[in-house]
C-alpha positions in Angstrom: 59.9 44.8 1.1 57.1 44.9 -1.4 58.4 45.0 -5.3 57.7 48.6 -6.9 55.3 48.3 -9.4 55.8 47.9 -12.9 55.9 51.1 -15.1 53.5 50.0 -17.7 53.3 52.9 -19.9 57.3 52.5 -20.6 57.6 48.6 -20.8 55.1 49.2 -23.7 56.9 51.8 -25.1 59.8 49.5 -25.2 57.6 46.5 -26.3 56.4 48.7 -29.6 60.1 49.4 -30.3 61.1 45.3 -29.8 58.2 44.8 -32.6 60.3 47.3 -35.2 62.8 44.8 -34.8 61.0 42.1 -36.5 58.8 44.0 -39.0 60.7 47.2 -40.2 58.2 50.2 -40.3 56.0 48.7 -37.4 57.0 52.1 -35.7 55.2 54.5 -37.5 57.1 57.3 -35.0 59.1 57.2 -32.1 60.1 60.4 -30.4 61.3 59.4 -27.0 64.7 59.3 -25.5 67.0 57.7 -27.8 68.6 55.9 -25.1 65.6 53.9 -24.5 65.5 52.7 -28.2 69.4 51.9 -27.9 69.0 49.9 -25.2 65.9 47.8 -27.0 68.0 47.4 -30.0 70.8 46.3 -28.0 68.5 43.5 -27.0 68.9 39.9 -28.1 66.5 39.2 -31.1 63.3 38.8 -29.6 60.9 36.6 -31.4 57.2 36.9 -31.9 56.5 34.2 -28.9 58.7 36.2 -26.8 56.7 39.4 -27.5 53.2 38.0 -27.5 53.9 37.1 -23.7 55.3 40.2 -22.9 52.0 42.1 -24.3 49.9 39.3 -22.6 51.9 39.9 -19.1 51.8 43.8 -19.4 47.7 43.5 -19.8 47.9 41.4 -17.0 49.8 44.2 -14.7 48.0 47.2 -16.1 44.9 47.1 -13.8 47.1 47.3 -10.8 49.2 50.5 -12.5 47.3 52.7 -11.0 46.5 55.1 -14.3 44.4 56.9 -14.6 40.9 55.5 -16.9 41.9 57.0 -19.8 45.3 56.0 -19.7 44.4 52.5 -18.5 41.8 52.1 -22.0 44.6 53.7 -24.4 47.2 50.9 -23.3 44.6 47.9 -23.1 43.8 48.8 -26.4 47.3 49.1 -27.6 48.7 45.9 -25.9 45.4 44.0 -27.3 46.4 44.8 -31.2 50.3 44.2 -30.4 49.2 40.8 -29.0 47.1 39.8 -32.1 49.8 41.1 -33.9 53.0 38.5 -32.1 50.5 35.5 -32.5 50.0 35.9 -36.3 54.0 37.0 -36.4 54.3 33.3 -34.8 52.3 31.7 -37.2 49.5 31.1 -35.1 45.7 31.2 -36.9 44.3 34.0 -36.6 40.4 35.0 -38.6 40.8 38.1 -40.8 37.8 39.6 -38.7 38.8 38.5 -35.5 42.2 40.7 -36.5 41.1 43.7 -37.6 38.5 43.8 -34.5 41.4 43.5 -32.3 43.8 46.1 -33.8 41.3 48.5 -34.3 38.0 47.7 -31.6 35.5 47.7 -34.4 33.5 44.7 -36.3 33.2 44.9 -40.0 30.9 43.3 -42.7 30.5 43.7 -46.5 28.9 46.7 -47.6 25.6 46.9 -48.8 25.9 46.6 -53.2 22.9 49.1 -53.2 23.9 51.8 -51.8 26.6 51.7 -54.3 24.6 51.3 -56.9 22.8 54.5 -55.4 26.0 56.2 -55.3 26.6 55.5 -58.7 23.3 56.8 -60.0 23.8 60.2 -58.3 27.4 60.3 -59.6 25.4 59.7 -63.4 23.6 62.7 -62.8 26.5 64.7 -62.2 28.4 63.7 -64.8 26.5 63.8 -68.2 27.4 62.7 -71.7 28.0 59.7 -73.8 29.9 56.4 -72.7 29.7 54.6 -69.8 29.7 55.9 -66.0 33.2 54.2 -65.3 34.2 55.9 -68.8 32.7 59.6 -67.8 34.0 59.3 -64.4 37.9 58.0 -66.0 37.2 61.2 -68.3 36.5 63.7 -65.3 39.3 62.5 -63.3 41.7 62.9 -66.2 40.4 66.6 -66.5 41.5 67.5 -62.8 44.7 65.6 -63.4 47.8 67.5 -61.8 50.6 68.1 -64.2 53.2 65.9 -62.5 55.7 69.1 -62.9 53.8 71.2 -60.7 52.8 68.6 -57.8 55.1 69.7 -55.4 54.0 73.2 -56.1 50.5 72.8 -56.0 51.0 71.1 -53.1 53.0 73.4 -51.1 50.4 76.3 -52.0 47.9 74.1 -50.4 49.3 73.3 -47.6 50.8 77.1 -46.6 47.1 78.1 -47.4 45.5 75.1 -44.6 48.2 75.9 -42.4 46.8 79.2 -41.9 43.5 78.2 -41.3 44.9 75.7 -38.4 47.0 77.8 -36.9 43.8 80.3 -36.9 41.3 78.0 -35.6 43.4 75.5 -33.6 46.9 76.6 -32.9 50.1 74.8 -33.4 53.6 75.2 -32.1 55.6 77.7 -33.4 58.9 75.6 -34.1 56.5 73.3 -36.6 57.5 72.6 -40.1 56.5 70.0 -43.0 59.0 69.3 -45.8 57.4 67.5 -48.8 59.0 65.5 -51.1 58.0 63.1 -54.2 58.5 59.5 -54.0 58.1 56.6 -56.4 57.1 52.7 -56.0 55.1 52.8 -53.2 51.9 51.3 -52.0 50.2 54.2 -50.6 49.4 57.8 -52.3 51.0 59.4 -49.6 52.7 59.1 -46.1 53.3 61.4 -43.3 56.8 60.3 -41.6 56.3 61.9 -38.1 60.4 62.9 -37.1 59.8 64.6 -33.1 60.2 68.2 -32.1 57.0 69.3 -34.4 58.7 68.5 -37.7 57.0 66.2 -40.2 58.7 64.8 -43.3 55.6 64.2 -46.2 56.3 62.1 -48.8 53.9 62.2 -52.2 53.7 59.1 -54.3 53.8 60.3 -58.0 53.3 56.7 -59.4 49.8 57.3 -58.8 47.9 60.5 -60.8 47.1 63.1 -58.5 43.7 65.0 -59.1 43.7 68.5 -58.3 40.3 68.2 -56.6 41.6 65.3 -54.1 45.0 67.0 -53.6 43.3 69.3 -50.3 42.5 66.1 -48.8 45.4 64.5 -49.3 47.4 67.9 -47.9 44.5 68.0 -44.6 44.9 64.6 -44.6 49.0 63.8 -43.7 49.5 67.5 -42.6 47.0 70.3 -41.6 44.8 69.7 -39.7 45.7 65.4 -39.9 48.8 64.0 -38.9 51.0 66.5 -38.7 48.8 68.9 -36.4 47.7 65.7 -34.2 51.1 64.8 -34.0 52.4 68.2 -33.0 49.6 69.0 -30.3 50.0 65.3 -28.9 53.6 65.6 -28.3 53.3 69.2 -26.6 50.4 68.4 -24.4 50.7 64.6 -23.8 54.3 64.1 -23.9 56.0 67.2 -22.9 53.3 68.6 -20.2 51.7 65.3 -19.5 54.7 63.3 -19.1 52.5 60.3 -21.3 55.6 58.8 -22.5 53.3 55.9 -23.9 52.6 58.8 -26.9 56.2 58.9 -28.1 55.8 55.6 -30.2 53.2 55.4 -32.5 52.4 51.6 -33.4 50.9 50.1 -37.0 47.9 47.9 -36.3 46.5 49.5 -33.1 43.6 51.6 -32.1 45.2 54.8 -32.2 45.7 53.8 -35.9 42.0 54.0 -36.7 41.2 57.1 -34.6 44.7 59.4 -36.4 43.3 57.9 -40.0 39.6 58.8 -39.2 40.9 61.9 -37.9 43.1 63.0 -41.0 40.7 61.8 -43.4 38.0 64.3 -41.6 41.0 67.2 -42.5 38.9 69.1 -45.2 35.7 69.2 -43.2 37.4 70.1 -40.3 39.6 72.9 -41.4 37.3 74.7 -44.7 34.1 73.0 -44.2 31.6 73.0 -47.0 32.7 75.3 -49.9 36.2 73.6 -49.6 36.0 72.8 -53.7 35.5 76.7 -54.5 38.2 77.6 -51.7 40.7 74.9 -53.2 40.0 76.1 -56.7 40.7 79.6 -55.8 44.4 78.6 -54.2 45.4 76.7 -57.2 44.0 79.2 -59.6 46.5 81.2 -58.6 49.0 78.8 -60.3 47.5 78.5 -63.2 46.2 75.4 -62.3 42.3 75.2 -63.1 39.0 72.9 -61.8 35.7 73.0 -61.5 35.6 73.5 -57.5 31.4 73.2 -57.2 31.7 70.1 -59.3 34.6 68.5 -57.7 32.8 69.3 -53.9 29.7 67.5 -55.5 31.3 64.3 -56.9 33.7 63.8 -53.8 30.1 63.5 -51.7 28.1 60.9 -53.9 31.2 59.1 -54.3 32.2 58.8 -50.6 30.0 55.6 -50.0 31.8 53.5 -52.4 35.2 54.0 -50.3 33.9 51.1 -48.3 34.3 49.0 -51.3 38.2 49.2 -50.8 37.6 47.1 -47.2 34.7 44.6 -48.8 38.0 43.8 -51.1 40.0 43.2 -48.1 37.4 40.7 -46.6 36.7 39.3 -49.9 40.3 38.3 -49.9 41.5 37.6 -46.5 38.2 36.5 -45.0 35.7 34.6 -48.1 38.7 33.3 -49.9 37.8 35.1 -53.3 40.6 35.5 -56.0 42.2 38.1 -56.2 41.6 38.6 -59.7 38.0 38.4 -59.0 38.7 41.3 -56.5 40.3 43.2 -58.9 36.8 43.0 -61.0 35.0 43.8 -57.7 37.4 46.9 -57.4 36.6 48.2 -60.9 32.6 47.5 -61.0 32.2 49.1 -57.4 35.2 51.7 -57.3 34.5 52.6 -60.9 38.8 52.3 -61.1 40.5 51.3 -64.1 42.7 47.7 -64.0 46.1 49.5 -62.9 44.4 51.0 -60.4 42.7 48.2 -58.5 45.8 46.3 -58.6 47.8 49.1 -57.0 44.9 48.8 -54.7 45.5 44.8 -54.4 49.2 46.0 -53.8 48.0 47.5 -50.7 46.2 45.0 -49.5 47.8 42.3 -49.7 50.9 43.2 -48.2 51.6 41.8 -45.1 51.9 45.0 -42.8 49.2 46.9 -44.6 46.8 44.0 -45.5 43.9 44.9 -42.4 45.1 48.5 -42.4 42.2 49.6 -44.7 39.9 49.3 -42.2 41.4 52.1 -40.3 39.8 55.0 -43.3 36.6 53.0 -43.5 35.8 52.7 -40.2 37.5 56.0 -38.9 35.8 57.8 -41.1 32.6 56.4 -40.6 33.4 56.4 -36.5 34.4 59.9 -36.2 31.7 61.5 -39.0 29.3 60.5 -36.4 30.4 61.3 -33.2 31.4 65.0 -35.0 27.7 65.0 -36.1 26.6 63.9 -32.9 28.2 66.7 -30.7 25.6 68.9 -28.3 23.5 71.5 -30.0 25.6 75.0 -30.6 29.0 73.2 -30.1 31.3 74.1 -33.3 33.0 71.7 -35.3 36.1 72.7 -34.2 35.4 72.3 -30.4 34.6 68.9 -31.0 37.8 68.1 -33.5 40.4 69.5 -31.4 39.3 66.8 -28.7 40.5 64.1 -31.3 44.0 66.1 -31.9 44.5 66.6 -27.8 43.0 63.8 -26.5 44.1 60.2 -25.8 40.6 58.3 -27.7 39.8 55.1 -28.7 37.5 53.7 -30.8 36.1 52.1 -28.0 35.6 55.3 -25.9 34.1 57.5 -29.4 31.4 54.2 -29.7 30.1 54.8 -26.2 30.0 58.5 -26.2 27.8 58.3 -29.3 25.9 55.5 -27.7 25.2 57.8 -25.0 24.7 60.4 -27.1 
């Protein structure tokens, strides 16, 4: 009697929950049947040899699954990062590059100096006066500053005001609910804690000054239409009506990592559009809370190139050797950040969950900007962007379609 085949798609769900067990916070989500996590936690201690095997075996028994192609992709992708991930857990060497190209299927180099220096010459322009450009740009950030009193209600304003235009232009379930809430002495500005049954805890990090011109992307960004909203649509029409339990764990250091940050960080675009500084303005006016909109829509755009400089710091570090003290300069020259806030930066990058995880805005970003540019004449943003919130994607699969395109 022939052996039944292996279900793939829940050995790796039970794989990704074995990995939580050795790095806390290695499950970014899990909404699955508790049972299934108590019986991996039940487990005997597994150990990083023990897991890279078990991903290597799994890749080995997905072709003969019988999934179908997109399925197949999503977990090959999946079990490829996890894999990298157990051989560095056991010590073994492992290039910075050759990493981050296997947790998130893309190749990365060093960004070209000039087009920051471009970026920083249209950024002059917009910002006139006396001082220096690192000075006038300090100076304009500190005149959007939020009070830190009224962050959580600026922030709620914003998001009740996106969640309308999601639920308006792509629907959402109508159990769904965020709850914010401010945090302190983290790495990160903020962090969307995914908890099942369309319900998102949001936590803000107020260690960090939070600009009332950046606060709508960071609200698109871990909420509507980013995170939250792909989170929500996923578990509706993946798990519940596609029975794909392989989307009720969410892994750090994977594909789907680069294609939820890309997608979140494509929020504002995808949900206001241009005119999102005005429209932003306009919300938090009616708290009393006042920016220039125009200006703040002008100096987000010639300073989106230099976000790249965040991942030349993380291969200056991981992959050229550099100090990190010389990084820290690089931070501040390029990033046009004062010295507390490129080693908060540093902080991020060199810790040891986090330190390739940059890569997932950068290239995300820089992915899914293109293949959103690139969709067939008279096609709405919108038709394109709910494809990333519904669909199963990997970077892999977004590189050929624009390829083809």
């Amino acid at each position: 009697m022939a052996a039944r085949p292996l279900d793939v798609p829940l050995e790796y769900v039970k794989l990704g929950l074995r990995f939580d067990r050795l790095e806390s916070g290695f499950v970014d989500a899990y909404t699955g049947d508790p049972r299934i996590r108590a019986a991996v936690e039940a487990e005997p201690a597994p150990s990083p040899q023990g897991l890279r095997d078990q991903a290597r075996a799994l890749l080995g028994e997905l072709p003969a699954a019988g999934l179908p192609a997109e399925r197949t992709d999503f977990l090959r992708g999946q079990l490829v990062g996890l894999e990298c991930t157990a051989r560095k857990m056991s010590g073994e060497p492992v290039a910075f590059l050759d990493e981050v190209a296997s947790y998130f299927q893309v190749e990365v180099t060093l960004g070209d100096e000039a087009d920051y220096a471009a970026a920083h010459a249209e950024l002059d322009g917009l910002l006139p006066g006396s001082g220096t450009l690192a000075e006038r740009y300090a100076e304009h950030r500190r005149r959007e500053e939020c009070p830190p009193q009224r962050l959580a209600e600026a922030v709620h304003a914003l998001s009740s005001a996106l969640r309308d235009e999601v639920r308006g232009e792509y629907g959402l379930p109508e159990a769904e609910v965020v709850r914010y809430e401010v945090v302190t002495d983290r790495p990160w500005s903020g962090f969307n804690y995914y908890e099942g049954n369309y319900r998102s805890r949001v936590a803000i990090n107020a260690d960090l000054p939070h600009r009332l011109g950046q606060l709508p992307h960071l609200v698109a960004h871990e909420s509507y239409p980013g995170h939250h909203t792909e989170h929500c649509r996923k578990e509706l029409g993946l798990v519940e009506r596609a029975a794909r339990v392989e989307h009720t764990v969410f892994l750090v250091n994977t594909p789907e990592c680069l294609m939820a940050e890309g997608l979140a960080d494509l929020g504002v675009q995808a949900s206001i559009g241009d005119g999102w500084g005005p429209w932003a303005a306009e919300v938090l006016g009616d708290l009393g809370l006042r920016f220039d909109g125009h200006l703040a829509e002008r100096v987000a755009a010639a300073t989106a190139p230099l976000n790249r400089v965040r991942q030349d710091a993380a291969v200056l570090l991981h992959d050229r050797g550099a100090d990190a003290d010389d990084v820290a300069a690089y931070l501040q020259r390029w990033s046009l950040v004062n010295t507390d806030r490129a080693r908060q930066q540093l902080r991020f990058l060199t810790h040891p969950l986090w330190r390739a995880y940059i890569t997932t805005y950068v290239e995300g970003f820089d992915l899914l900007s293109a293949w959103l540019d690139a969709r067939p004449a008279g096609q709405r943003v919108a038709d394109r962007f709910v494809r990333l919130l519904d669909e199963p994607l990997t970077p892999a699969a977004v590189a050929g379609e624009l390829r083809a395109a």
